[in-house]
C-alpha positions, 0 to 999 in steps of 0.5 A: 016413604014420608009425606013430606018426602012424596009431596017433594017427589011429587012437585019435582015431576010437575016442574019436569012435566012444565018443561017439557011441554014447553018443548017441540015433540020428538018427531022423524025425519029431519028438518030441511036445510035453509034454502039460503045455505044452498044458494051459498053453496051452490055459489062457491063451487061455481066460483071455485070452477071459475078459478081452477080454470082459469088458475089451475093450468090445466092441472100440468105440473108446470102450474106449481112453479113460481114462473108458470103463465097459464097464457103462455102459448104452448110450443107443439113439436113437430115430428120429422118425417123421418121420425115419423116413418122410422116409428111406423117401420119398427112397428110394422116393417122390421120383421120381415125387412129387418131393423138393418134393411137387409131383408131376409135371404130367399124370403123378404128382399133387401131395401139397402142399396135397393133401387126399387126403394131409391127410384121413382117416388110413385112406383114405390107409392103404389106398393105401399097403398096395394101390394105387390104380388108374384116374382120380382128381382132385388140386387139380382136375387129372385124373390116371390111373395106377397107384399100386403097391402098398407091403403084403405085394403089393407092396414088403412095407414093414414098419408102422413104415415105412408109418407113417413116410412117411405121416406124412412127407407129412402134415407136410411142404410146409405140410401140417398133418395128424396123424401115423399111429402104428405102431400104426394102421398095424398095424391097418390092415395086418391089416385090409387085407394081404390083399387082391390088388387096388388101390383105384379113387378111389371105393372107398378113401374108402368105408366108414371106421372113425372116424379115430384121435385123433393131435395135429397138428404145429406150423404150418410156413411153406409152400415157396415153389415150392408156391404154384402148387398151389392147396390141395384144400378139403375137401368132400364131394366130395373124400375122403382120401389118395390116389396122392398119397400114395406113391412110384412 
């Protein structure tokens, strides 16, 4: 290598060393974010909470029509009694006593044409809230099971859903009783929650209050398969709702 050439080489690495002394020295870590940058974040995501709820409607497929008002008031359905009760009887009443109402023949009695189902609306109560035990006669066959319990003893079933399946039964299968509001069904439950046992046939239909005025439904064409079920007269003899009245 010539002179000349070193002395180049050597003027080339003085510059390059001038430069970088004139820059920072590497160092680790990183270099904090500017303290305003993350008050300006902060800022838009507040502001973007803001409008999602006040614009995003709740994020409901309705909110992406043209036409949606976030402040339209919002339509709640209201469930039948009925409704109500035919939900809680498939769930938990048409195993033993069938989707029909017919029963099962020598084991869970019929609840189509039964009068224990149709009569007095406390009677019947009392079953669904504390059972029933022992023997009992349904459209003049003899049954004895155990009927279990749907109050706080047993399934602990709210009013409104004893309500709904005791009117279910009382209007369904050509039966034309009258409906047992949330209200009587409440009555009956703080009047007989409490007790631990069931009722035996004989005691459910003593000593009931008078009977709450309810209107009955509208006449209903009976199901064909439910003329084998001769219809309970009312007499004397035969008193209100029974282990007809619930499921198993």
């Amino acid at each position: 290598m010539s002179d000349e050439q070193h002395t180049k080489d050597n003027d080339e690495q003085e510059l390059h060393d001038a430069l970088m002394r004139e820059q920072d020295e590497p160092r680790n870590g990183s270099s904090p974010v500017p303290i305003f940058i993350l008050f300006l974040f902060a800022a838009l995501c507040f502001w973007g909470g803001v409008y999602l709820i006040q614009y995003g409607g709740h994020f409901h497929k309705d909110a992406y029509t043209f036409d949606y008002n976030p402040y339209a008031e919002v339509a709640v359905v209201q469930v039948s009694l009925f409704d109500r009760g035919a939900k809680v009887y498939n769930a938990q009443c048409s195993a033993c006593h069938q989707a029909t109402g017919l029963g099962i023949a020598g084991a869970f009695p019929p609840l189509a044409g039964s009068g224990w189902v149709t009569d007095h609306q406390e009677s019947l109560a009392r079953i669904l809230i504390n059972g029933l035990n022992g023997p009992i006669e349904v459209a003049g066959k003899q049954y004895n099971g155990n009927m279990p319990a749907f109050g706080p003893n047993g399934l602990n079933l709210k009013p409104l859903e004893i309500a709904g399946v005791l009117t279910y039964i009382r209007q369904s299968w050509g039966n034309q009783a009258s409906e047992i509001t949330e209200a009587t069904m409440i009555a009956y439950m703080d009047q007989y929650g409490s007790r631990g046992t069931p009722w035996t046939a004989e005691e459910v239909v003593l000593d009931l209050s008078p009977e709450p005025v309810s209107a009955a439904p509208a006449a209903e064409p009976v199901p064909a398969d439910a003329s084998a079920v001769e219809p309970v007269a009312k007499a004397p003899t035969e008193a209100a709702p029974t282990e007809a009245a619930a499921a198993h």
